[in-house]
C-alpha positions in Angstrom: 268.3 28.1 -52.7 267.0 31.6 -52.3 263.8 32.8 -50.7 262.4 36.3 -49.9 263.0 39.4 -51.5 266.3 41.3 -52.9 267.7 44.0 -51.6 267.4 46.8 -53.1 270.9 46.9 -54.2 270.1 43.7 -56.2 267.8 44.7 -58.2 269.0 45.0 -61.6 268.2 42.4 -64.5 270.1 39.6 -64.9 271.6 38.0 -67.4 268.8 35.0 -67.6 266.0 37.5 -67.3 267.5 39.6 -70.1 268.1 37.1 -72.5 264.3 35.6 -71.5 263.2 39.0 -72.1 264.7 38.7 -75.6 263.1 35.5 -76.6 259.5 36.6 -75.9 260.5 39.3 -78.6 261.4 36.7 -81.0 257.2 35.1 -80.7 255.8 38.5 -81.5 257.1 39.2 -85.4 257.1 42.7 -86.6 255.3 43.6 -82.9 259.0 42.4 -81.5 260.3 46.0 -81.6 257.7 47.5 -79.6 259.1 44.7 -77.0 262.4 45.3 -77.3 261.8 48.9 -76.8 260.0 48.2 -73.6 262.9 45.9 -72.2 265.4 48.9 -72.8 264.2 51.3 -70.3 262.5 48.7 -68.2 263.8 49.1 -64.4 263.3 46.6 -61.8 261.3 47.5 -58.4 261.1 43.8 -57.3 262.4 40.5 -57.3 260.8 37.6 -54.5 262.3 34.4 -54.9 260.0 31.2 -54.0 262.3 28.2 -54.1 261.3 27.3 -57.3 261.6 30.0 -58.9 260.9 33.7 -59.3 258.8 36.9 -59.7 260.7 40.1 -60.5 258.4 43.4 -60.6 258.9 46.0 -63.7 258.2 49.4 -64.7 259.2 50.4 -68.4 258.9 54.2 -68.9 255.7 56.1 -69.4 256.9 57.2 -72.9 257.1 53.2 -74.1 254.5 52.6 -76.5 252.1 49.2 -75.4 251.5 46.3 -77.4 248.3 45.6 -79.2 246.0 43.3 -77.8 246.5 40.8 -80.9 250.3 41.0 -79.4 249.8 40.2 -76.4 247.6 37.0 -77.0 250.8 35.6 -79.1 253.3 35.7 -76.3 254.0 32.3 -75.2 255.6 31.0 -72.5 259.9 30.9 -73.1 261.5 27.7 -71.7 265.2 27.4 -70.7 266.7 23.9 -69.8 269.3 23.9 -66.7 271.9 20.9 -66.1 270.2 20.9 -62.1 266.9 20.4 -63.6 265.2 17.3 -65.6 262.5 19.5 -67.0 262.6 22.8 -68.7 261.9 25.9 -66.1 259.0 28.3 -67.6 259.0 32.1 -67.8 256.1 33.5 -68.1 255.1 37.5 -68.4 252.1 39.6 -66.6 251.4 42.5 -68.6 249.4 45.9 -67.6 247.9 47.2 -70.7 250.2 45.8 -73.2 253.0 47.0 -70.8 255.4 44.3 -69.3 254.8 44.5 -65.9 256.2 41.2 -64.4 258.6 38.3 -65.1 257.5 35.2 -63.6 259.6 32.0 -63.4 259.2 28.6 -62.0 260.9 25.2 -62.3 258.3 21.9 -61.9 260.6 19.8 -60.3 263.2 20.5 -57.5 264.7 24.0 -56.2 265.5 26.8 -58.3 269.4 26.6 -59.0 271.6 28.5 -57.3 274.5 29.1 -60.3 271.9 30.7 -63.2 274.2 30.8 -65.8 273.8 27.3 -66.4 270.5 27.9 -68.3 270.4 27.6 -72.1 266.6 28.6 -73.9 265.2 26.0 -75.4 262.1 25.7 -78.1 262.2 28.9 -79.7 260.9 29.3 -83.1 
């Protein structure tokens, strides 16, 4: 189990946050571009770890256009099933003016696992 901040070496985005970055594109229909074109040049200035879970900071580039507040109130919240968990963890977004400014995730029950890859989304329409 992790807790406490990454160094700054660390911070990159990983393969789970990438792919959950994805799926929220896949909630927002034609509105899904703008999304996408945020998570391209999105950096990473932050990642804490909790326990159960995670928050990593963002900062997309000033020239990214924002979503529209009727896209923002469809994101919902992505869900990704582990082989260490019995429920689903949730991933959830914090966003600045239709900018992406966080990824939030948590699991309900147990520690966060240590081996990530083991995560497969789950629910998507």
């Amino acid at each position: 189990m992790k807790l406490g901040n990454d160094p700054v070496s660390e911070l990159f985005p990983t393969a789970l946050e990438t792919s959950v970055l994805e799926a929220f594109a896949r909630t927002l229909g034609t509105a899904g571009t703008t999304w996408l074109a945020q998570c391209r040049g999105l950096r990473v200035v932050g990642r804490s770890h909790s326990g159960v879970g995670f928050v990593t900071r963002l900062e997309v580039p000033e020239d990214a256009a924002a979503l529209d507040a009727e896209s923002v109130g469809r994101l919902l919240p992505v869900h990704a099933s582990h082989p260490a968990l019995r429920e689903p963890a949730e991933f959830l977004v914090q966003l600045r003016r239709g900018r992406i400014i966080a990824l939030e995730a948590f699991c309900f029950e147990g520690n966060w696992p240590d081996d990530e890859s083991g995560f497969r989304l789950v629910g998507l329409r």
